[in-house]
Steps between C-alpha positions, in 0.01 A plus 500: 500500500538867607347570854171775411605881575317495843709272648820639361412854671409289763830387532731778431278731762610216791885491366476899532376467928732240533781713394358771670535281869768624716575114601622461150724806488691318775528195388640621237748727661600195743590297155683748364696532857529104522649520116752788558599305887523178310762664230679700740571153730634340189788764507499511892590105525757528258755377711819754618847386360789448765815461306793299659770620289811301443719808638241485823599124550882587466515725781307238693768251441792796509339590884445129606873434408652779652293362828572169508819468332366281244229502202143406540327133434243497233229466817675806674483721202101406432464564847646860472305540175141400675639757815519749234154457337293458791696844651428673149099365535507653852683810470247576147181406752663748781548781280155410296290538856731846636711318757781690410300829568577651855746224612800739655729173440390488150539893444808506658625213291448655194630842591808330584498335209432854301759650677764254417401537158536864479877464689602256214423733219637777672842464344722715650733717327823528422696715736784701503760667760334800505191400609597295717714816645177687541340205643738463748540870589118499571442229719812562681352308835473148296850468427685663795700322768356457792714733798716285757631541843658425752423539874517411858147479725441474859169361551224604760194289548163629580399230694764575772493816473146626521414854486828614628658354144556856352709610819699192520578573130586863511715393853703192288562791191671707719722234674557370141618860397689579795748178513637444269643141636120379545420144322159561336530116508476477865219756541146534397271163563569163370376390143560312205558778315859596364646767726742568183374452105770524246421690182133397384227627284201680642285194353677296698532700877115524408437103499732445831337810672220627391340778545636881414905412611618507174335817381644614826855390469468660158449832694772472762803661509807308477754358810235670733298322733137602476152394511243381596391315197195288522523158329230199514652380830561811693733831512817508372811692545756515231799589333543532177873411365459511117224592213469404188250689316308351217586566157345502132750269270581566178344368232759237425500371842144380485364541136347144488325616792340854359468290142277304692308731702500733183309188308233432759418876502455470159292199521246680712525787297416343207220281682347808675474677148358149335253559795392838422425395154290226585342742780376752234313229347257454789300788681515441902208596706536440920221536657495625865522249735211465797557489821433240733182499624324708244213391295 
């Protein structure tokens, strides 16, 4: 039995206010929300795949061996395997919440890492005599033999001394130069250091003395008495009774050396330029800095 035509207008004039309530146009948003959440969380709890690949275990075994001098139980390697699992669920969380963002230990770990990358694909090139020659020729101050010589020192101490040090010096120089039969040995003030040095590199005079002797002795004239020359302990006067000046080798003397050298200047050449492309990728702004105390 069909409902009379009042009550049908009846009915589709309250379906048309009903739709017409705001309280229904949300509802029916927050159902179409709830839907598209409850599809989305189907894909979202789809659970992420940690792989423990049979290559993976290997060097677990290949590390634990070379440790202990023996191969892992069965308990031992599970053990390792859980380690690595619950480290890979970790590290994924870390990275997932920014941890790794503005840790300097972090940053710095991966730049090293970066870097070591870039110095193992830098291949260096073959290289010949010639450039080598060239190499060597300029960077002449890498390769050269350090000078050497040999001296004799009488030594004057400040502490006894006092401000009349420079007189006492300049009086000792000239009873030094005047006799000739004078034993530096027996003159000057008591120390531990050498009164006579045999032939010896500058390096060297540098770590027993200190101070500005052996750029001094460098300086001096030879067989004559002269000074003073200060050193970390005090004045010194010397003479200087041979000098060896430094020298550049030749290439055949030291080419494993300038091969070398020649390779790692390569190696930073090469990294420098595989920095300069990477650079050009990004565009660098610095802002000023503020100073402390403004606002």
């Amino acid at each position: 039995m069909r409902p009379p035509p009042s009550v049908k207008r009846a009915s589709t004039a309250m379906l048309k206010r009903i739709l017409r309530e705001p309280l229904v146009h949300f509802l029916a948003l927050a159902l179409l929300i709830f839907a598209a959440h409850g599809l989305l969380r189907t894909g979202a709890d789809a659970p992420e795949k940690i792989v423990v690949s049979a290559s993976k275990i290997e060097q677990m075994a290949t590390v634990f061996t070379k440790t202990w001098q023996r191969s892992p139980t069965a308990d031992e390697l599970k053990g390792m395997i859980d380690d690595y699992v619950k480290e890979e669920i970790l590290v994924r969380q870390a990275l997932e919440l920014g941890l790794d963002r503005d840790d300097t230990v972090v940053r710095r770990r991966l730049r090293q890492k970066m870097e070591f990358l870039n110095a193992a694909d830098a291949v260096p090139v073959t290289v010949t005599d010639p450039e080598l020659e060239a190499y060597l020729e300029a960077n002449p101050a890498t390769f050269a033999s350090d000078a050497k010589l040999a001296f004799e020192q009488v030594f004057l101490n400040p502490a006894r001394h006092g401000d009349t040090i420079a007189e006492d010096a300049a009086a000792l120089l000239a009873e030094l130069r005047s006799n000739d039969m004078a034993d530096p040995a027996s003159l000057g003030d008591v120390s531990l250091l050498p009164a006579a040095v045999l032939l010896t590199s500058k390096a060297a005079i540098d770590q027993t003395f200190g101070g500005d002797l052996a750029d001094g002795l460098e300086k001096a004239p030879l067989g004559q008495w002269t000074g003073p020359i200060a050193s970390s302990f005090g004045l010194h006067l010397v003479r200087v009774s041979e000098h060896a000046p430094g020298r550049v080798p030749q290439l055949k003397d030291v080419r494993d050396e300038v091969a070398r050298e020649w390779e790692n200047a390569k190696r930073a050449q090469l990294e420098q330029q595989r920095f300069g492309e990477l650079l050009a990728r990004y565009q660098v702004s610095v802002e000023a800095a503020t100073a402390a105390g403004d606002n």
